[in-house]
C-alpha positions in Angstrom: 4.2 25.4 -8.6 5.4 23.9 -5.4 3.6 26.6 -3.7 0.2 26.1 -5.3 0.5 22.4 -4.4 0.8 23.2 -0.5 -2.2 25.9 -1.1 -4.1 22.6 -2.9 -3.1 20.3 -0.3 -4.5 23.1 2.7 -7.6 23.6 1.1 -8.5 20.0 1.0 -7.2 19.3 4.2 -9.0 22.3 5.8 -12.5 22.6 4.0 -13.0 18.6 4.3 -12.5 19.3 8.4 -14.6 22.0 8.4 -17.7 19.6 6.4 -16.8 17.0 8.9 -16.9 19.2 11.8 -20.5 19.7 11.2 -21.5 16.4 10.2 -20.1 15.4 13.8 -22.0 17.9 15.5 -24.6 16.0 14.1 -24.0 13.0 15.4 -23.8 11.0 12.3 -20.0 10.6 11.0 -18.2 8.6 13.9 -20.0 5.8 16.0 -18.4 3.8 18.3 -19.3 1.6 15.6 -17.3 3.1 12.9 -14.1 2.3 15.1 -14.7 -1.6 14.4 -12.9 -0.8 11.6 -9.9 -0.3 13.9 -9.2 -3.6 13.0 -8.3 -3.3 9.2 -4.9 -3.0 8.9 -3.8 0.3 7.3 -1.3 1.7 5.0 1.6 3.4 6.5 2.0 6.3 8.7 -2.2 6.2 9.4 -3.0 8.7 12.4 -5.2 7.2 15.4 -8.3 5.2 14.2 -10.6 8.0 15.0 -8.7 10.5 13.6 -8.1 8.5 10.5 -11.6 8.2 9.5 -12.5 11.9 10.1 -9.6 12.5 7.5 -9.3 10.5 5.0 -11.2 11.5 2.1 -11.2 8.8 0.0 -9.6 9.9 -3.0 -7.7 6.6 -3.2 -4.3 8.3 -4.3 -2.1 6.1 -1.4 -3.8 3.0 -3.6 -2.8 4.7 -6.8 0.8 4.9 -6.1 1.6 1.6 -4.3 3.4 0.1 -6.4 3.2 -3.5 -5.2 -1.1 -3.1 -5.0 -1.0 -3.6 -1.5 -3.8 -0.9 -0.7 -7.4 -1.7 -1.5 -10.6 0.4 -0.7 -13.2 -0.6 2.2 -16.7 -1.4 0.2 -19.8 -2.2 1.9 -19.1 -5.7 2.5 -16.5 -4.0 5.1 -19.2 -2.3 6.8 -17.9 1.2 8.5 -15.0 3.2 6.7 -16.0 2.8 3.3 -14.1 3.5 0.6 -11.2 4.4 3.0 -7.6 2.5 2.2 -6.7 -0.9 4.2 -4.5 -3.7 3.4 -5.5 -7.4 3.8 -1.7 -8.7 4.3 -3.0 -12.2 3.0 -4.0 -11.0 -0.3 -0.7 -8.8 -0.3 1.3 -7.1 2.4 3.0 -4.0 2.6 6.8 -4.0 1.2 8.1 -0.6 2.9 8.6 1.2 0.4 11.8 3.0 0.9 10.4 6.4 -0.2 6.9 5.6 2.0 4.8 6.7 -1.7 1.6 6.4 -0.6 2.2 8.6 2.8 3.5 11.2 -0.1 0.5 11.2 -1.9 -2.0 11.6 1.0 -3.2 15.1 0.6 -5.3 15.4 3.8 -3.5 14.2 6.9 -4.6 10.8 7.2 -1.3 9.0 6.6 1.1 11.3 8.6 3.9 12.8 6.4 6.1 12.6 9.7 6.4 8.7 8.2 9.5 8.8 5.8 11.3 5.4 5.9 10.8 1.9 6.9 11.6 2.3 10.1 9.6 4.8 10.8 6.5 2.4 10.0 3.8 1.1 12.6 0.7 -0.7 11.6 0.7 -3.4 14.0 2.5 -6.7 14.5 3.0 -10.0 13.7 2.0 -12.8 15.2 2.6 -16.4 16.1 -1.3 -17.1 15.9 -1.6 -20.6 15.1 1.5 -22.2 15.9 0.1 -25.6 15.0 -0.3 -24.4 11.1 3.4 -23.7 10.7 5.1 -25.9 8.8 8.4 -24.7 9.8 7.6 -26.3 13.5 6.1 -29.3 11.9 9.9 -29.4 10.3 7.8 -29.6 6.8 9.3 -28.9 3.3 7.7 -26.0 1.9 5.8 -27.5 -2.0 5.1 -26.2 -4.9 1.5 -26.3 -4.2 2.3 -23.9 -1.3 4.5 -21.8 -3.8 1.8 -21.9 -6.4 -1.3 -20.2 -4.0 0.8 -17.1 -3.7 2.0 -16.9 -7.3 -2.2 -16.6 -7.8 -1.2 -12.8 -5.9 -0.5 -9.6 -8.3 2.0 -10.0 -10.6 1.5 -7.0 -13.2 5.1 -5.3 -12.3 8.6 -6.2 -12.4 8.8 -5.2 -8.2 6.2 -8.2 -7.7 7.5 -10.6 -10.0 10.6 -10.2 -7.9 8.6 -11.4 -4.8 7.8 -14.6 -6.6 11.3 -15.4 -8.2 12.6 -15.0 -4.8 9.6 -17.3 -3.1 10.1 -20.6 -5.7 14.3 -20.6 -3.9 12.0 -22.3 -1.0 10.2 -25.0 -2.6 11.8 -28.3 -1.3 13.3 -26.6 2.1 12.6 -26.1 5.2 9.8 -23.1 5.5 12.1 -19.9 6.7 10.0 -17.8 4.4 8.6 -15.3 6.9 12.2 -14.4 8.2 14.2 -14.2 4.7 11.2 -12.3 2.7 10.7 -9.6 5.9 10.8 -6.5 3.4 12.6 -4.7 7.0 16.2 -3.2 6.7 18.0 -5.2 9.1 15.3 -7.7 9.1 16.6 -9.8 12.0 15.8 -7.0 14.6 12.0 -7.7 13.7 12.1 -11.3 12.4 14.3 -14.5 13.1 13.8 -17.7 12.6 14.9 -19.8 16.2 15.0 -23.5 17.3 11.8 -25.2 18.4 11.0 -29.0 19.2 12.2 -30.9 16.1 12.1 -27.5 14.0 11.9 -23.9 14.1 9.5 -21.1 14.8 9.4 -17.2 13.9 10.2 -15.1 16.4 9.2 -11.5 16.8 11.0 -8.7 17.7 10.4 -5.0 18.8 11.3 -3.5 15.2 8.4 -5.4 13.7 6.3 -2.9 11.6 3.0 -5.4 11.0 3.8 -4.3 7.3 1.9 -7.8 7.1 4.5 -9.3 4.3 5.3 -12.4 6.8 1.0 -13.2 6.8 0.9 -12.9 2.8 3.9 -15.2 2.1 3.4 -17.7 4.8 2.9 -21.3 2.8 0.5 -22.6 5.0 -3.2 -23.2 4.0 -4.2 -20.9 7.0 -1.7 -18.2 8.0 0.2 -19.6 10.6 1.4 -16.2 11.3 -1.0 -12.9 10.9 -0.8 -9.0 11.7 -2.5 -7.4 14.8 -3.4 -4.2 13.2 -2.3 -0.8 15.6 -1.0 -3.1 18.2 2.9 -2.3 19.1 5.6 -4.9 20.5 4.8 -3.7 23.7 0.8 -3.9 24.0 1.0 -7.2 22.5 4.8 -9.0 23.9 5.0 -6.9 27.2 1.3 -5.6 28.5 -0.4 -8.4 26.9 -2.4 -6.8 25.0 -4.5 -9.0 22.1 -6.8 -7.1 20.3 
């Protein structure tokens, strides 16, 4: 059985290349274009941009499996890429899943399999994008109001009913949601929360995935915080590097 999977899994992989192949020769497939969709955020373990779309063959399994309904399929209001998988983190970010299900369930390539844990997780990073938004500098208590936009998120499973018993401990304190809700093992090597004027501020570090949970969970009308999709630590912290 296990052997007739792999032979599925080849064939999908190799005959979808092969159709590709001469749809590129043809000009027609990827467009500079096409690789404004660079900027969706993708799930786990997604190759390079270019690669990704030339793979993927939209058979929306990785979406299937999440459990948390993090994945969603590009329609035309997208533009390029459609119906290839992305994440908007501020609808719902990626929890790093321990077992990496959706990079499992890819049969073509697209999501690298070489993507096993958390750690081993790069979709971009976060980012301290509108400092004047967060209302853990502004030394504000986080509401219920706050609480109550993100309880309007997915709900259908006990996983993300978890996610919203955990957020309503925060109503009425000061807002350290985007540190203590980082779905990261050893979260404080990718998130910490650190003195600032009268308050505090996220900081990031270089174990930051850009799972995005951070951007879905942050209390502020606008996202104080958000993901850079594909950038590392390094483009963005070190070379500068903004888009």
């Amino acid at each position: 059985m296990k052997e007739l999977q792999k032979d599925r899994r080849d064939f999908i992989k190799f005959s979808t290349l092969g159709i590709l192949g001469l749809t590129l020769g043809a000009g027609i497939v990827i467009s500079p274009h096409a690789l404004q969709a660079q900027m969706k955020l993708r799930p786990p373990g997604a190759v390079s941009e270019k690669e990704f779309l030339a793979l993927c063959i939209k058979c929306g399994q990785c979406l299937q499996v999440c459990p948390y309904h993090s994945i969603k399929l590009s329609d035309m209001a997208k533009g390029h890429g459609i119906g290839t998988p992305y994440i908007d983190a501020r609808e719902r970010g990626c929890y790093a899943c321990s077992a990496v299900p959706c990079v499992l369930a890819c049969p073509s390539g697209a999501l690298n399999h070489a993507c096993e844990k958390p750690e081993d997780i790069k979709m971009g990073i976060a980012v301290l994008e509108f400092p004047n938004k967060c209302i853990a500098i502004t030394n504000e208590l986080v509401t219920k109001e706050q609480i109550t936009r993100i309880h309007s998120h997915p709900n259908s499973r006990q996983l993300e009913q978890d996610i919203l018993d955990k957020l309503d401990k925060f109503e009425g304190k000061p807002c350290t949601i985007c540190a203590d809700m980082c779905p990261i093992p050893n979260a404080s090597s990718a998130i910490s929360m650190v003195s600032f004027g009268n308050g505090m501020k996220p900081e990031i570090y270089d174990k930051c995935v850009g799972c995005g949970a951070c951007e879905e969970l942050c209390p502020a009308f606008e996202a104080a915080i958000v993901v850079k999709p594909r950038l590392t630590y390094e483009d963005y912290y070190i070379k500068g590097i903004k888009s």
